[in-house]
N, C-alpha and C positions, 0 to 999 in steps of 0.2 A: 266372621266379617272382616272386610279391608279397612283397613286404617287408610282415610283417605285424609285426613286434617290435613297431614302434610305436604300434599301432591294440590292443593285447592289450584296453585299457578298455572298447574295442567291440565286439570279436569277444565278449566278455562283462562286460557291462555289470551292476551291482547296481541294481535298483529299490529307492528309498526308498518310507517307508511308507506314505505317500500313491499312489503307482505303485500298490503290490502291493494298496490296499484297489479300487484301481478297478479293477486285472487283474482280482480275484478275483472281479469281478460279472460277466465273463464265460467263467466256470468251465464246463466240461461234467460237473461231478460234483464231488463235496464231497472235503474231504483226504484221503489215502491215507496208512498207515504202512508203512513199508519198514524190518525189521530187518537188520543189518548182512549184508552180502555177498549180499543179496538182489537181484534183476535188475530193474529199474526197466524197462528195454525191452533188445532185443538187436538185435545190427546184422542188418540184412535182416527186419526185424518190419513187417507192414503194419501201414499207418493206428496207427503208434506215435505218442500223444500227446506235445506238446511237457509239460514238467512243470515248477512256480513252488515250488522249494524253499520252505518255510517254517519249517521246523526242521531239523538239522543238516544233515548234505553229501550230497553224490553225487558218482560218481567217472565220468566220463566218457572212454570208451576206442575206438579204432579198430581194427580190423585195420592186419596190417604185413606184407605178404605173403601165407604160403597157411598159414601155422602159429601165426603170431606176435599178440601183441596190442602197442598202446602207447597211452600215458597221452594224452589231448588236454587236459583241467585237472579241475578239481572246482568242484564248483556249490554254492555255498553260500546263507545264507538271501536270501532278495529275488533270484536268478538263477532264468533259465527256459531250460530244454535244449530243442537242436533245431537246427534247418537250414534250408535251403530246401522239402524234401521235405514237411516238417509240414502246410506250408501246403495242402499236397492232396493228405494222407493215402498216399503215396507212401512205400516201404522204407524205414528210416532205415539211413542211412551210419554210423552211430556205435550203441555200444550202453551204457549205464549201471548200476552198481551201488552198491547206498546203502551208504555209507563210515564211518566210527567207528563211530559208537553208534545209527546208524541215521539215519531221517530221514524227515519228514513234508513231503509234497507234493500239489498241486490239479494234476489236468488240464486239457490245454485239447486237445480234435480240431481237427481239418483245420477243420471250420466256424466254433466260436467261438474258433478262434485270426483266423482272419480279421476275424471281427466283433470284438474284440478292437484289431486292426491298425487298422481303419475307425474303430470306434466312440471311441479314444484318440488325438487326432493324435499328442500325445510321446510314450505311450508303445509306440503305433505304430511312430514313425520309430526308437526305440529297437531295436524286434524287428528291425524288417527291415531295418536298418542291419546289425546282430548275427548275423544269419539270413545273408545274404549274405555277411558275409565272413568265416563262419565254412565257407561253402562253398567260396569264395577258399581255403585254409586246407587243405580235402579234398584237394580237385584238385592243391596243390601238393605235399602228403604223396602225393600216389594211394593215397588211402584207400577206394575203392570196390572196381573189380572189376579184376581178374588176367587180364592177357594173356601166354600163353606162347605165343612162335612165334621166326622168325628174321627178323631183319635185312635189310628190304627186300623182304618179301614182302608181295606186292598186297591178298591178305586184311587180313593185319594193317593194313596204314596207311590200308584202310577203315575198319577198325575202330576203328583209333586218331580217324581224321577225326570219325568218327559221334560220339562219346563226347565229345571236345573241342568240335564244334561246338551240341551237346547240354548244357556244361559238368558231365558227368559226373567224375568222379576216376578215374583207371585208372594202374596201372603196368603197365610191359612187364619179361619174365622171358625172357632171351632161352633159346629150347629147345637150344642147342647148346654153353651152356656149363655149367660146373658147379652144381651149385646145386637148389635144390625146385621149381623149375620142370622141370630133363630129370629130377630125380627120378621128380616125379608124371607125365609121359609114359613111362618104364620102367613105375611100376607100374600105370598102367591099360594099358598096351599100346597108346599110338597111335601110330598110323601118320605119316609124313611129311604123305601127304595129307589128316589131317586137321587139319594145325594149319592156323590158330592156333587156340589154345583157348583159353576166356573160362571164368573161376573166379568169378560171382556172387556178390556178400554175403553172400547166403546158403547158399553153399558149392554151387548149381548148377553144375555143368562142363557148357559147350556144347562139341561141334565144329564147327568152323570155323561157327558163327553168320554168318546174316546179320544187318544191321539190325536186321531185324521183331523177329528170335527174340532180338536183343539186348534191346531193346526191353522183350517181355515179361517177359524175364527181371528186369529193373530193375525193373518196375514202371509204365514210361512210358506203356504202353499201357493205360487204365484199361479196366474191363468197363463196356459199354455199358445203360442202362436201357432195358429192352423196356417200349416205351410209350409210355416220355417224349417230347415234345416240345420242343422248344427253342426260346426266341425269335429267337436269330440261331444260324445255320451258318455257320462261315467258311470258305473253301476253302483256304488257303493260311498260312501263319506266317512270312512275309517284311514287311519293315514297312510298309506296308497292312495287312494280316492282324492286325498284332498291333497296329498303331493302333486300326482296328476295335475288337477285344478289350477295349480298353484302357477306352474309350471308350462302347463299349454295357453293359459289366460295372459299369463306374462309373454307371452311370445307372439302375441295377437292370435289367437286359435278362438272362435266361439265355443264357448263351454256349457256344460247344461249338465248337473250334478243331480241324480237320484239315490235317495235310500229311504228303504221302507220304514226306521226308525227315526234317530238322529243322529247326528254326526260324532264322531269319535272311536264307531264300532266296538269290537272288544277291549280298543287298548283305551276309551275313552272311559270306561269301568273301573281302570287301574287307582287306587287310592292316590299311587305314588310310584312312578316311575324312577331307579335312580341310575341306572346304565345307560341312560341316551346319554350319548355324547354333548358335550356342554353347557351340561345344566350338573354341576357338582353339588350340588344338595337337590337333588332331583325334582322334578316336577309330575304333578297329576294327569293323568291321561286326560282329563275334561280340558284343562290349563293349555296341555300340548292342542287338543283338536280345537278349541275357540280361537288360539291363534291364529293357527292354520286357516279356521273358517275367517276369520277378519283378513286375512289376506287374498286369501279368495276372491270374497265380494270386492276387496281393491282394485282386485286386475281386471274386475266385471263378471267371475263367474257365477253363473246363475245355477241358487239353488233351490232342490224341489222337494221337500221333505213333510211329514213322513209318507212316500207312497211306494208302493210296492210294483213292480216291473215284473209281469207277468212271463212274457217271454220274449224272444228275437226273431225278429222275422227277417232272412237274409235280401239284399238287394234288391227292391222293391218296383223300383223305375230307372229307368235310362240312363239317371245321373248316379245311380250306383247309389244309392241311400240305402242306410239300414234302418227300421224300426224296429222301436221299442214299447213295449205293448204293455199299459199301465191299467192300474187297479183303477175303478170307477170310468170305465172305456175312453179313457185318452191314452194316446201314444206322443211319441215322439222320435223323432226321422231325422239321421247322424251321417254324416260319412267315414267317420268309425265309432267304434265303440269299445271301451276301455270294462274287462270287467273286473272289479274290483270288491266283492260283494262278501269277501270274508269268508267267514265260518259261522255255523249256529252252535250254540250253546246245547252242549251232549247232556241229554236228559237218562238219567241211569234206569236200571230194570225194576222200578219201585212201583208195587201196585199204588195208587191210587196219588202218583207223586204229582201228576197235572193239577187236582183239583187244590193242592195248597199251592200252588205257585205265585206268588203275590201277595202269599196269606200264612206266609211262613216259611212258605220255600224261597230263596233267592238265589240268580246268578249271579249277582253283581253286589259289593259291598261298597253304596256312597253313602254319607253323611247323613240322608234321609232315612236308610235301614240301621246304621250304628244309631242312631237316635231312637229308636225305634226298640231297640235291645239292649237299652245302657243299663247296666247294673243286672243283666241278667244273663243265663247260663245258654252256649250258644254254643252248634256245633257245622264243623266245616269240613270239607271232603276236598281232596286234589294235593296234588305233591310240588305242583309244578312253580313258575315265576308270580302268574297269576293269584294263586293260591299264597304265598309266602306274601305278598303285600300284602292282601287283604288283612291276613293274621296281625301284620305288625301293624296293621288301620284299627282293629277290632279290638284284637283283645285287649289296650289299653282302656274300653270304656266299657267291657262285659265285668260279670262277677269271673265266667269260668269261660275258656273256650275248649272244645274236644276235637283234635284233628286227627280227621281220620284218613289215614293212605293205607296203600296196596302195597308199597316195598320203601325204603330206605330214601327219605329227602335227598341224601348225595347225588342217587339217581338221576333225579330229575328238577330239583330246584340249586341256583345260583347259591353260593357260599355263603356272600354277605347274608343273605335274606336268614339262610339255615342258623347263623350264628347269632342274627337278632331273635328270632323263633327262642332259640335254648334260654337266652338271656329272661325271656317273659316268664313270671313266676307263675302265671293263672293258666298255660297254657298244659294241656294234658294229651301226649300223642297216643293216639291207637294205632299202631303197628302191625302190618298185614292185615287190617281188616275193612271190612264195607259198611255202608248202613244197608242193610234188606229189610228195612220194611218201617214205616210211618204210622201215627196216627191222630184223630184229631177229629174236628168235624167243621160243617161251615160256619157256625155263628162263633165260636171259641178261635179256631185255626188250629194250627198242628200246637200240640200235645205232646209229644213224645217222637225216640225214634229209636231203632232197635239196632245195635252196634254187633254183626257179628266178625268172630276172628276165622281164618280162613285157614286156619292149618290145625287147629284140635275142633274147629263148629263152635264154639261156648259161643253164647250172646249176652249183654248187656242192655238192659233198658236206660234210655236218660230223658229223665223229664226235660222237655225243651222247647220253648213258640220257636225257635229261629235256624231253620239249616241251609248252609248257605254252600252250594255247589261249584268245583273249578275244577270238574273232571274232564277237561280237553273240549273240544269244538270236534262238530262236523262240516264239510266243506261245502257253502250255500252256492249251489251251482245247479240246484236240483229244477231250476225256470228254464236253464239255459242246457243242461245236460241231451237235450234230444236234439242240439243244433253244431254243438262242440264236442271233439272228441277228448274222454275225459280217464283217468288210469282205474283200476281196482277197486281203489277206497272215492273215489268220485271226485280226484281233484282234477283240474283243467289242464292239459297237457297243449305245452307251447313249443316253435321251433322248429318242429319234427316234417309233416307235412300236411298239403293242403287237401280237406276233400276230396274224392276223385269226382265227382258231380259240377266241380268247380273248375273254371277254364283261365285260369290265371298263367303268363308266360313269368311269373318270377316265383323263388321258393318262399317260403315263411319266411319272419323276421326272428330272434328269439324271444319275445316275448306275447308271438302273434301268433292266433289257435289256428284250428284245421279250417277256419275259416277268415277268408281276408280282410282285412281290412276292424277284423275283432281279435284284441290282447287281451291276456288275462297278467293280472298281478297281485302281488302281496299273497296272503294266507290263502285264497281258492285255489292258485297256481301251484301245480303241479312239483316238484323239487324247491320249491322256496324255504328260503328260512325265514322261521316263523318269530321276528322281529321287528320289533316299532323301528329302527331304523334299516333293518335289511326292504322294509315293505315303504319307505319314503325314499331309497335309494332305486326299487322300480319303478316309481311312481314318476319318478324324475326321468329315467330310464327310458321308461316309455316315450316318451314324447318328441323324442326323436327319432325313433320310430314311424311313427305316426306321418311325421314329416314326411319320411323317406316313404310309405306306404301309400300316401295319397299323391306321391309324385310319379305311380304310373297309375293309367289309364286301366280304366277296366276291356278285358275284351270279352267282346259278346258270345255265347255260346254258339 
């Protein structure tokens, strides 16, 4: 948790008079009176305006469980309520009510609170300093949404994953002790197999929710305009994707951000980044991608998460649009399109390795799976960068960890990483060898896993719930592979040239595929270096690009 006691000036900060004459030019409507104990907005309220007290108070409050309410502070004159979510019209997490004697306030929407942020640089950096870590502040209370399940079930710490790598707030209720959580499973009658179950802000109960329908429920998922067109589509919100975003939103470009998960992609997994540039005691891949997304939503990009983008459909009408062909039959229609869509997590040759995936298998080591295995014996595959943080995440809260590689860390992990590796006393390398083979079953989870060495055969068994895999990525291009031409191993090849089906009078750009007016960048793309800052440095790249691509005309076949 953040230590926020000391930041309280920022998490809400007073505009002087000067501030609040320049906020209030970009008002979306004139004052409002609120008589005492009157509801300014309520938790789980779309598109709830952020609001610029200007006469007496407001009392600002959370949910606290599935009954309770509790005080977050009170806004007084010159204060503006709100969170991350304002910025684009998204549920609000908190709900308000006007305090003593009442109180007079201006709105500001989802838009010209933006233009607001933009058009004020201090008292911009004011909001969204404020904004931010007032959501820091949520997520530490878990003041959003209610999860009731038990203790190491695969749903739930999906769910828990989703929600934290999304930086949503949530508390967990465990369903098997006392308490309003096995209450409210008595009284609507669920089942075992429907937990876990998600209690929305706005008092929606899922079962056993996936993603998507978590998703909706929040609000993440915006409804799409039939019609619209976009200037840029992004495929992916891993940092590429959200450099992109960052970068064409800032330049007035309409943006429209898709990923089938959440944002951060691979590097949003990292424990602990410590080789990006300017961050000398490094920072978390989660850390790095919620910035990025808070900046995003600044400049107005809009995002669509988690949905899956089926495929591309080239040039569709007259005005040269591209569609984008989405999970649950919505599309959406770009004048280009950036793909950005990463890599999938390589799943090794293990019989029956699908069925523990959540349940003992993991790709990724956050905070929710280190909890999950603290104080126990735990084993981990890959040699690589990926791999080397996770260890120095892990095995400080395991009994034992067992890493197993194919050749020599020199090989393939960074120095620093290999010398904090040596330094860990609980860490035990297996040397040339694999795991070939699991076991385990569904009500327990994985059991074991069988370690063999690759140059004499011998095998080891190790008792173990947790193995946690960083054997490389494959390159997720497999929606859009029948439309772009792509190399050998299936990454997207850019630069070179364009379709021959295709009657374009200029060549590719380099970062533009065999089709116009679609780039590819970061990890899918073809010669890239596979780097959190080599893949923010295309992402930037691109966009001028894009520029120059949409400044000739298409011509007609």
């Amino acid at each position: 948790m953040a230590d926020l006691s000391a930041r309280q000036h920022q998490m809400f900060p007073v505009l002087n008079h000067h501030q609040v004459e320049t906020a209030k030019r970009f008002a979306s409507g004139e004052p409002k009176r609120f008589e005492p104990g009157d509801f300014v907005y309520r938790v789980g309220d779309y598109a709830a305006p952020a609001w610029l007290v200007l006469e007496g108070s407001m009392d600002v409050f959370r949910h606290e469980g599935l009954s309770h309410e509790a005080p977050i502070t009170t806004h007084g004159v010159g204060q503006l309520s709100g969170e991350v979510n304002q910025l684009s019209g998204r549920p609000t997490l908190a709900g308000a009510r006007a305090a003593g004697a009442g109180c007079m306030a201006i709105a500001f929407d989802a838009a010209h609170l933006r233009a607001l942020v933009i058009g004020s640089a201090d008292v911009g950096e004011i909001i969204m300093r404020a904004f931010i870590l007032r959501r820091v502040g949520l997520i530490d209370a878990g003041a959003g949404s209610v999860l009731i399940g038990t203790a190491g079930n695969a749903a739930l710490a999906r769910l828990q994953g989703f929600l934290a790598r999304s930086a949503f707030p949530y508390i967990v209720l465990d369903a098997a002790a006392e308490g309003e959580g096995r209450a409210l499973i008595e009284r609507l009658g669920i089942l075992a197999s429907e937990l876990p179950l998600m209690v929305c802000p706005n008092g929606t109960v899922l079962k056993k929710p996936t993603d998507a329908e978590a998703a909706t429920c929040l609000g993440m998922t915006p409804e799409l305009k039939a019609g619209k067109v976009y200037d840029v589509a992004v495929v992916g919100a891993g940092p590429a994707g959200l450099a992109t975003a960052v970068y064409a939103a800032s330049e007035g470009l309409d943006v429209v951000v898709i990923d089938e998960r959440s944002v951060g992609g691979q590097a949003g997994a990292s424990s602990r980044i410590e080789n990006y540039l300017g961050f000398p005691t490094g920072i978390s891949g989660q850390a790095l991608a919620g910035r990025a997304y808070n900046q995003a939503l600044k400049f107005g990009a809009e995002m669509v998460l988690p949905v899956e983008v089926s495929s591309l459909v080239p040039h569709e009408d007259e005005r040269g649009a591209l569609r984008l062909e989405l999970s649950g039959g919505k599309a959406v229609r770009a004048r280009s399109v950036v793909i950005a869509s990463g890599a999938r997590y390589r799943r090794p040759n293990v019989a029956q390795i699908e069925t523990f995936e959540g349940n003992g298998v993991s790709y990724w080591a956050s905070p929710i799976e280190a909890k999950l295995c603290a104080g126990e014996e735990v084993a981990l595959v890959g040699g690589g960068n990926s791999a080397g943080q996770a260890i120095a995440f892990l095995a400080p809260q395991v009994r034992k960890l067992h890493l197993v590689v194919r050749r020599a860390l020199e090989a393939t992990m960074s120095q620093y990483l290999i010398d904090r590796i040596k330094a860990l006393p609980n860490v035990e390398l297996h040397m040339n060898c694999e795991v070939n083979a699991i076991a385990g079953d569904a009500a327990t989870g994985l059991t074991s896993a069988v370690v063999r060495n690759l140059l004499d055969g011998s095998e080891r068994q190790l008792p173990l719930h947790h193995l946690f895999l960083f054997i490389g990525a494959d390159p997720n291009a497999g929606w859009v592979s029948d439309r772009v031409h792509t190399d050998d191993k299936g990454f997207i090849v850019t630069g070179q040239s364009f379709d021959k089906r295709c009657s374009f009078i200029r060549n590719p750009l380099p970062l533009e595929t065999s089709l116009p007016n679609v780039f590819a960048i970061g990890d899918v793309r073809a010669g890239s270096t596979k780097r959190v800052a080599a893949a923010v440095g295309e992402g930037a790249a691109v966009v001028s690009q894009i520029h120059a691509a949409l400044s000739f005309s298409r011509v007609p076949r």
